[in-house]
Backbone as JSON, one array per atom type, in Angstrom:
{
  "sequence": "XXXXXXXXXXXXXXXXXXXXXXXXXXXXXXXXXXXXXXXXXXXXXXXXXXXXXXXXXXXXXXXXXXXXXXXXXXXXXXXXXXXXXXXXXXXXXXXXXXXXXXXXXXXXXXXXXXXXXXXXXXXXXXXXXXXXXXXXXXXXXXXXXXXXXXXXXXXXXXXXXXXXXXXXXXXXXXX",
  "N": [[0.87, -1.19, 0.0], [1.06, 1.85, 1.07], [3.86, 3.98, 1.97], [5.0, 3.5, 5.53], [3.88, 6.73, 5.88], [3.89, 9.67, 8.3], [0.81, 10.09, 9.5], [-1.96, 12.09, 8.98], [-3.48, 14.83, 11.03], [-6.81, 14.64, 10.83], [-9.38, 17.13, 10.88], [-12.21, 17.5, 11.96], [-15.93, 18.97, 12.28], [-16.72, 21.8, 14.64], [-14.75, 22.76, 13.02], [-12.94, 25.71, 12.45], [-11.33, 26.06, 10.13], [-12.42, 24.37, 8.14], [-14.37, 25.81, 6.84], [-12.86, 27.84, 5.48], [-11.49, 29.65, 2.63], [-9.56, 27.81, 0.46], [-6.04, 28.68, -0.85], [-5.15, 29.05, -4.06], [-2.61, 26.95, -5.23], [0.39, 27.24, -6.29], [2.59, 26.85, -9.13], [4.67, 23.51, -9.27], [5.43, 23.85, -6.5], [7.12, 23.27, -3.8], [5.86, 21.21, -1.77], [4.35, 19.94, -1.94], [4.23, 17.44, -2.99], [4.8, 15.38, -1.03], [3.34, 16.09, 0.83], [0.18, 15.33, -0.77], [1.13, 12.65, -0.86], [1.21, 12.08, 1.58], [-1.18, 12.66, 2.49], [-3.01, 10.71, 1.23], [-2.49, 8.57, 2.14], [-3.27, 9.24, 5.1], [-6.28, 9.04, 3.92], [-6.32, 6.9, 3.52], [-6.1, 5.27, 5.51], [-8.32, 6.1, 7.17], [-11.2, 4.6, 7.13], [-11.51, 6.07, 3.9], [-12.15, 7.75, 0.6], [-11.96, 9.89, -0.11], [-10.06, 13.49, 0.07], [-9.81, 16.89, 1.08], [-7.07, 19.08, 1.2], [-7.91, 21.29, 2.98], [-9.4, 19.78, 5.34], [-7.03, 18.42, 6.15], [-5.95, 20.72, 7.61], [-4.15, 22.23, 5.88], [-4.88, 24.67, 3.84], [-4.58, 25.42, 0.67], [-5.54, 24.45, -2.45], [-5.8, 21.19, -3.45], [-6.46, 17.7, -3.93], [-7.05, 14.59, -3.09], [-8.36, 11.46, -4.08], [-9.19, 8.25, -4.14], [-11.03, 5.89, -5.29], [-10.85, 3.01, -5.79], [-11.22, 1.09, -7.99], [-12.31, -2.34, -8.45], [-11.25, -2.93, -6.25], [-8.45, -2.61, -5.93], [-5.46, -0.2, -5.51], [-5.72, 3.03, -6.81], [-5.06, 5.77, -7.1], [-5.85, 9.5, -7.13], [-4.59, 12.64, -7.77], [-4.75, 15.67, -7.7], [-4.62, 19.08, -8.44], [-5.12, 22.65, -7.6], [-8.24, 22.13, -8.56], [-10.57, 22.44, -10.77], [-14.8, 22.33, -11.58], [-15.62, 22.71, -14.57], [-18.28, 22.12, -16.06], [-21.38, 21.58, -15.74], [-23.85, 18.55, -15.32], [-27.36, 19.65, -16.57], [-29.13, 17.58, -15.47], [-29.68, 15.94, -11.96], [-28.49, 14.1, -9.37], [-29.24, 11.72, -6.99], [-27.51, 10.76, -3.84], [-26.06, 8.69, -1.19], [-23.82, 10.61, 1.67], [-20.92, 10.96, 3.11], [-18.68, 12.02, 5.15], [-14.83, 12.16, 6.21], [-13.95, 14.16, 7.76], [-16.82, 14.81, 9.03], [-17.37, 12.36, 10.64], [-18.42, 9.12, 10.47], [-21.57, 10.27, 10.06], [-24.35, 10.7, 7.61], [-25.52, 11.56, 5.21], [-28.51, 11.77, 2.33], [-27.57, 13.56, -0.6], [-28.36, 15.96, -3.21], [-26.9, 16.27, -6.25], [-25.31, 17.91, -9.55], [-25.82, 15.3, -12.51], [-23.7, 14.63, -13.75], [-20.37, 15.96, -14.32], [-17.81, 18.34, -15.56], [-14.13, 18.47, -14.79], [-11.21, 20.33, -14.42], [-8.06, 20.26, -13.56], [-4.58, 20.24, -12.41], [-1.94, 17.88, -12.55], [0.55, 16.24, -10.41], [2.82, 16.52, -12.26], [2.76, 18.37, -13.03], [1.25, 18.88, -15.77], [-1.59, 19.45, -17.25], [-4.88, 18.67, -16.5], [-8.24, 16.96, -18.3], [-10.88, 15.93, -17.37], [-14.4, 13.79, -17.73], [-17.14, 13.47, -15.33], [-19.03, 10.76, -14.01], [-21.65, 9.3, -11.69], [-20.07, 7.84, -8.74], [-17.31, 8.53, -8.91], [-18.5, 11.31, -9.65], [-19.73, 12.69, -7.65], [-18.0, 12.38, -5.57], [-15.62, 14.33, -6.26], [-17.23, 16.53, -6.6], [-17.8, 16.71, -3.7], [-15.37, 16.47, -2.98], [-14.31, 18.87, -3.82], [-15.8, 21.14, -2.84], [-15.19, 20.92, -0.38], [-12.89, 22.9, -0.66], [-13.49, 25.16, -1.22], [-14.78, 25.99, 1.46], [-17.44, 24.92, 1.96], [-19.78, 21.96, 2.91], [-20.79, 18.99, 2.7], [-23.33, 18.69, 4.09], [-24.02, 21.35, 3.82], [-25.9, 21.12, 1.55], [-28.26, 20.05, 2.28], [-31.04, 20.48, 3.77], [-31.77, 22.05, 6.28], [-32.72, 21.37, 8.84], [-32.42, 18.74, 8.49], [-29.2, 19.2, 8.92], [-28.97, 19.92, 11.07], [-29.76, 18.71, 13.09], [-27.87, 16.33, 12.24], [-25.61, 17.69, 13.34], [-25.72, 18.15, 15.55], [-26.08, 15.57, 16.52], [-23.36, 14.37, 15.33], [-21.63, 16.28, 17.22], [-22.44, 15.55, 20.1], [-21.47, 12.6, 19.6], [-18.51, 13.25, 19.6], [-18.34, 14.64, 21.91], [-18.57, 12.8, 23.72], [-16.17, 10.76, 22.43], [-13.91, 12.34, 23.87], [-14.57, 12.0, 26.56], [-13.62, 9.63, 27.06]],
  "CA": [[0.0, 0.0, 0.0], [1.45, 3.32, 0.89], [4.85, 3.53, 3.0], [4.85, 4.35, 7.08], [4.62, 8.15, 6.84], [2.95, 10.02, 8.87], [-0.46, 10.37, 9.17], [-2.12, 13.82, 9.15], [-4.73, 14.85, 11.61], [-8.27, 15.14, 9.73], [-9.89, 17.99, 11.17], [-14.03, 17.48, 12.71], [-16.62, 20.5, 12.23], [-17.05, 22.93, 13.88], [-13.04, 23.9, 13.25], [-13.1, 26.76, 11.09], [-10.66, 25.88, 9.1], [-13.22, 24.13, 7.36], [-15.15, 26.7, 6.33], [-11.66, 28.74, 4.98], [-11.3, 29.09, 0.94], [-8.52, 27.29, 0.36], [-5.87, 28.95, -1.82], [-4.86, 28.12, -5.19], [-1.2, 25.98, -5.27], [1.63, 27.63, -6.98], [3.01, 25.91, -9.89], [5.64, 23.3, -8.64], [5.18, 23.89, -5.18], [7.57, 21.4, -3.67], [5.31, 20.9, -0.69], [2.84, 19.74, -3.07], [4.16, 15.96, -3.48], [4.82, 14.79, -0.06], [1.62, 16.47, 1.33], [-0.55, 14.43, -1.36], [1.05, 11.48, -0.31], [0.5, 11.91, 3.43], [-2.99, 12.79, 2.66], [-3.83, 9.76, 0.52], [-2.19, 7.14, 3.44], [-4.16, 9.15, 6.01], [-7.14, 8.63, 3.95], [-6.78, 5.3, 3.52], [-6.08, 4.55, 7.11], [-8.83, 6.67, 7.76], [-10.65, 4.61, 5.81], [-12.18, 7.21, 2.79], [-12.58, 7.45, -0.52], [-11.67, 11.28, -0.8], [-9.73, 13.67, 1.55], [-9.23, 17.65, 0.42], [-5.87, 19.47, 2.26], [-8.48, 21.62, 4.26], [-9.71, 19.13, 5.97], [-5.93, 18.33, 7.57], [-5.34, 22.09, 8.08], [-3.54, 22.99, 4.73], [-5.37, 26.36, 3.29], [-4.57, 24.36, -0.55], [-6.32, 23.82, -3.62], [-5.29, 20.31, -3.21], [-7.59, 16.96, -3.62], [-6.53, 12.91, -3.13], [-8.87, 10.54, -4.23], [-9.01, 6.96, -4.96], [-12.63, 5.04, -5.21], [-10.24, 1.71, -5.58], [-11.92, -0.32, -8.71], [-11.87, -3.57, -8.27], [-9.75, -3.14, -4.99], [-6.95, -2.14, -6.29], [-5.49, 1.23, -5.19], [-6.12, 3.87, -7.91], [-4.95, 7.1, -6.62], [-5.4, 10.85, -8.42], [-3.99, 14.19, -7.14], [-5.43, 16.89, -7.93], [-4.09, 20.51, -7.99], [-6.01, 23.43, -8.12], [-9.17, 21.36, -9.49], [-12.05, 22.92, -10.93], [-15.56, 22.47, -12.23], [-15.82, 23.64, -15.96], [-19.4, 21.9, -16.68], [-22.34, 20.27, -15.08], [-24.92, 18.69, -16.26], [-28.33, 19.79, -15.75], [-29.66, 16.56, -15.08], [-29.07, 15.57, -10.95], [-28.68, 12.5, -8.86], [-29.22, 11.64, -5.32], [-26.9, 9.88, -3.49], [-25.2, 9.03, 0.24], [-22.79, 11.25, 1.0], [-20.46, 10.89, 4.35], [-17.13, 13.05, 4.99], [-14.17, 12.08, 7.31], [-14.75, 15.6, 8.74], [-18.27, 14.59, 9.84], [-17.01, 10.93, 11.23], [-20.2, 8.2, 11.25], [-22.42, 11.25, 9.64], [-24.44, 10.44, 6.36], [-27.02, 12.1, 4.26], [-28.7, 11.97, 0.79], [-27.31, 14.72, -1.22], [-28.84, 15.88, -4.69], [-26.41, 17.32, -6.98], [-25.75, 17.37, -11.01], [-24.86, 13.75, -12.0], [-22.2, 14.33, -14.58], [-19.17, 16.91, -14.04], [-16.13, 18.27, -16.66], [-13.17, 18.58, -13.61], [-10.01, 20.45, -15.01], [-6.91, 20.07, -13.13], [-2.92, 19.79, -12.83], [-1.72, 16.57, -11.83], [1.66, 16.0, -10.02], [4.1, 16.41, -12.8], [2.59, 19.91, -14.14], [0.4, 18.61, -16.62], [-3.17, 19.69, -17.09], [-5.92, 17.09, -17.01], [-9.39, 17.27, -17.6], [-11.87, 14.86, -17.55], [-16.08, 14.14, -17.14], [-17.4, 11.88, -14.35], [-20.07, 10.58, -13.59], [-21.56, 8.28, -10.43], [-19.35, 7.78, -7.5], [-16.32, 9.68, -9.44], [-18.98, 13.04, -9.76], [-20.13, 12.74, -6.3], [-16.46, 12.23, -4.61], [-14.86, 15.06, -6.88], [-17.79, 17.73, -6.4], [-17.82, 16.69, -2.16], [-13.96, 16.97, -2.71], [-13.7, 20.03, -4.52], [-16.99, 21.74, -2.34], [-14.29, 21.34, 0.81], [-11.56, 24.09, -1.5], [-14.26, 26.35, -1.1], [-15.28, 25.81, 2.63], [-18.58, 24.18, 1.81], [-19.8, 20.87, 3.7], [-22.08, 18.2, 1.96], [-24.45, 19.35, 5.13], [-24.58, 22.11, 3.46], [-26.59, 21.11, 0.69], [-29.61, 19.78, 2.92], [-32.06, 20.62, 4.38], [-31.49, 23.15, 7.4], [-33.11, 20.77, 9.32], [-31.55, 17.84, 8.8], [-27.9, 19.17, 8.99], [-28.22, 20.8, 12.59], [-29.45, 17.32, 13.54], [-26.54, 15.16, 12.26], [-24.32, 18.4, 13.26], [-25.77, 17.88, 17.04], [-25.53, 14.17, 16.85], [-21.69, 14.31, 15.71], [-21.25, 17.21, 18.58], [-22.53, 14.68, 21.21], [-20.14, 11.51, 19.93], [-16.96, 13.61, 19.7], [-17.87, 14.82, 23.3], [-18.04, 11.4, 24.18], [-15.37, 10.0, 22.93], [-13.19, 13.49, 24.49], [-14.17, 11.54, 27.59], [-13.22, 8.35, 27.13]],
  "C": [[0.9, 1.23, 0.0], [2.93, 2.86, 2.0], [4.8, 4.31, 3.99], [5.39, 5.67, 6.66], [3.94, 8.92, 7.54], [1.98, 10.67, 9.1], [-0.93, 12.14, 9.75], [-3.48, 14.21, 9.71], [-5.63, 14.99, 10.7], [-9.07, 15.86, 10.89], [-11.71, 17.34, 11.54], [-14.71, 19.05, 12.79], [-16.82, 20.3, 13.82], [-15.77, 23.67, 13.5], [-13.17, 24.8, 12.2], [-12.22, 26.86, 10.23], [-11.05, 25.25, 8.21], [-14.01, 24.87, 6.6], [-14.38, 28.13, 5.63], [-11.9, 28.23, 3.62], [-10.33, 29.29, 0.9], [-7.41, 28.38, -0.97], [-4.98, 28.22, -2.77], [-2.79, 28.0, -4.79], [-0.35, 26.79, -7.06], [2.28, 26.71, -7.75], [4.61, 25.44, -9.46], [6.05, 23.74, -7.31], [5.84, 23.12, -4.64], [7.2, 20.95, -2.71], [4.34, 19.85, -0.87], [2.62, 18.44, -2.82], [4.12, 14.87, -2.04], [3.44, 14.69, 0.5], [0.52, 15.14, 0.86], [-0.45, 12.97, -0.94], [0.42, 10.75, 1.14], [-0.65, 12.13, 3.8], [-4.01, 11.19, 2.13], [-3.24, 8.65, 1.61], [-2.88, 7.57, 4.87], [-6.07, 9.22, 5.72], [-7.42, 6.82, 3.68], [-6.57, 4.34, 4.87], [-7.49, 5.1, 7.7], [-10.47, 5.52, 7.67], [-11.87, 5.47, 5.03], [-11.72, 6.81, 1.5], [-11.98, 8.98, -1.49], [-10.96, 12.25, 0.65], [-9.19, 15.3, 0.53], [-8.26, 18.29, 1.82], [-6.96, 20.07, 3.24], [-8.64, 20.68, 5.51], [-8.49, 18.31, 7.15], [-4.92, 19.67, 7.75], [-4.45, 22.84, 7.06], [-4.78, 23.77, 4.1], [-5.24, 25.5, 1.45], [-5.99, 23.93, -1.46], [-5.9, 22.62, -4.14], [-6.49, 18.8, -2.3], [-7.2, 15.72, -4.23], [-7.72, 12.53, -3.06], [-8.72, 8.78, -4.71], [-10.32, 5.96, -4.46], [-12.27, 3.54, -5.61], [-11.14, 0.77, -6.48], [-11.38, -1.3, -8.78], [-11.06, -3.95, -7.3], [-8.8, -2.92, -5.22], [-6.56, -0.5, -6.36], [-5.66, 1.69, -6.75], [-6.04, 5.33, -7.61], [-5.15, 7.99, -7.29], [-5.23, 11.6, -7.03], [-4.35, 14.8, -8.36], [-5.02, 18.3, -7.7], [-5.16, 21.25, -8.2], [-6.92, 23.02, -9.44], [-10.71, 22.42, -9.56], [-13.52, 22.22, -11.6], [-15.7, 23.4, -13.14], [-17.45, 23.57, -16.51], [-19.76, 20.82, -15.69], [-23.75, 20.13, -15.61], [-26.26, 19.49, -15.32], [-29.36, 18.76, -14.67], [-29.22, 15.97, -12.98], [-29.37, 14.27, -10.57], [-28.21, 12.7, -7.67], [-28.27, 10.7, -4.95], [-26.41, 10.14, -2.11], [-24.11, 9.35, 0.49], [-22.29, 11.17, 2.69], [-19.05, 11.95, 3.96], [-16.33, 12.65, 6.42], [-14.3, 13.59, 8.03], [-16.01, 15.43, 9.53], [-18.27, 12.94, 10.46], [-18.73, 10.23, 11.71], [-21.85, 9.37, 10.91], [-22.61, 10.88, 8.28], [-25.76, 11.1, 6.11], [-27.05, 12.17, 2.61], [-28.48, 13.28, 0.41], [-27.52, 14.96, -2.64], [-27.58, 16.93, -5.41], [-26.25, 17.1, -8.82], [-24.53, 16.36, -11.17], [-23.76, 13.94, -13.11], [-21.76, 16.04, -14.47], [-18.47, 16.78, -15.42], [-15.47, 19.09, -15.32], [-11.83, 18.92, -14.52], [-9.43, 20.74, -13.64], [-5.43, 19.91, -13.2], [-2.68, 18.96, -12.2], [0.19, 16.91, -11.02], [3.23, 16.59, -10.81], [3.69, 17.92, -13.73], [1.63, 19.9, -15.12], [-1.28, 19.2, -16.2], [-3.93, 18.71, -17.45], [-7.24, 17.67, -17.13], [-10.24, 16.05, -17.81], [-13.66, 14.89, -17.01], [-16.04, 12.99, -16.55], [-18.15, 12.22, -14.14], [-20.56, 9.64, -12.39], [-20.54, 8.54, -9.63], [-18.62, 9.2, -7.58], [-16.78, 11.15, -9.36], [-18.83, 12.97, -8.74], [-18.84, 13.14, -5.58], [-15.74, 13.8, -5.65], [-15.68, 16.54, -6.92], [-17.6, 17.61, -4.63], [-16.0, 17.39, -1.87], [-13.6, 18.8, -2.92], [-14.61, 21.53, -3.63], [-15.68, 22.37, -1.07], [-13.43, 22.67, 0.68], [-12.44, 25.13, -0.67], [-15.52, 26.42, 0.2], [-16.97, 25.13, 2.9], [-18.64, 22.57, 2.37], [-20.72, 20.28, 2.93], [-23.37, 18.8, 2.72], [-24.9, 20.35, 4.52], [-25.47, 22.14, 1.73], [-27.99, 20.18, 1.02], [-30.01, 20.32, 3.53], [-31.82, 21.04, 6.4], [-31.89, 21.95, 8.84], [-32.46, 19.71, 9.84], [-29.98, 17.84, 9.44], [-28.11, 19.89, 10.4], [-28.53, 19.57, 13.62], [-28.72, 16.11, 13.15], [-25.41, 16.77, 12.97], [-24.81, 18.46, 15.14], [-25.34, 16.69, 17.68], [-24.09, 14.07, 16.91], [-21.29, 15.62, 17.26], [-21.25, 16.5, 19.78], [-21.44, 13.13, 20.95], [-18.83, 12.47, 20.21], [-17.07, 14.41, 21.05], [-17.6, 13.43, 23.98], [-17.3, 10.88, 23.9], [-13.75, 11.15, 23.08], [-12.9, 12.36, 25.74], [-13.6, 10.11, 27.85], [-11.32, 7.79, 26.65]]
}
């Protein structure tokens, strides 16, 4: 898998460093490559599916994924990633975030994305996804720009999963 390095706290709302817009990553950054790594071995210890730098206290337009087909790792990095196109068409789906630990809600958003990006070596990528890939790459990319999946439900719902997680992470403070 990945080699012992070390893992990088993941942040829990309400830290406000969640709710910071991240800024954009300087071309060749040499912070850039390690970071990514130590983000994608503390999401896979964690374990996740998606993990953006906010979320372990880097400010970064900076987003590790790997949705593992067929089990087999499948990593991307992501630099300063954007949405260029979405469709109109949406799709519901369950949406959790290591930030919100054991927290899940249906989230409607549009089901196919175009995601431009620079990968690792400078290059520009872009590509359209759809299913999992949209979902994980708009939740990822939502984090850049201090936004929470919560925040695309229902006022309601999100102050009761955002009470529920408030009461485990006091409990397990005490334990």
């Amino acid at each position: 898998m990945m080699p012992d390095l070390d893992l990088l706290p993941i942040l829990y709302v309400p830290d406000p460093r969640l709710r910071a817009k991240a800024k954009p990553v300087a071309p060749g950054d040499p912070r850039v490559p390690e970071l990514a790594e130590r983000m994608l071995a503390t999401m896979y210890k964690a374990p996740g599916i998606g993990l953006a730098a906010p979320q372990v206290g880097e400010a970064m337009r900076l987003v590790v994924l790997d949705l593992r087909p067929d089990d087999q790792p499948d990593p991307m990095v992501l630099v300063n990633p954007e949405i260029v196109a979405a469709s109109r068409e949406n799709a519901t789906r369950e949406e959790g975030c290591l930030s919100l630990p054991g927290q899940y809600a249906d989230v409607t958003r549009p089901a196919v994305v175009k995601v431009r990006w620079t990968d690792l070596s400078g290059a520009k990528r872009e590509a359209e996804a759809e299913g999992l890939l949209s979902v994980c790459l708009q939740h990822e990319i939502d984090h850049l720009d201090g936004v929470l999946f919560v925040d695309h439900i229902s006022a309601l719902k999100r102050n009761m999963l955002l009470r529920k997680l408030a009461k485990e992470l006091r409990g397990k403070e005490r334990d």
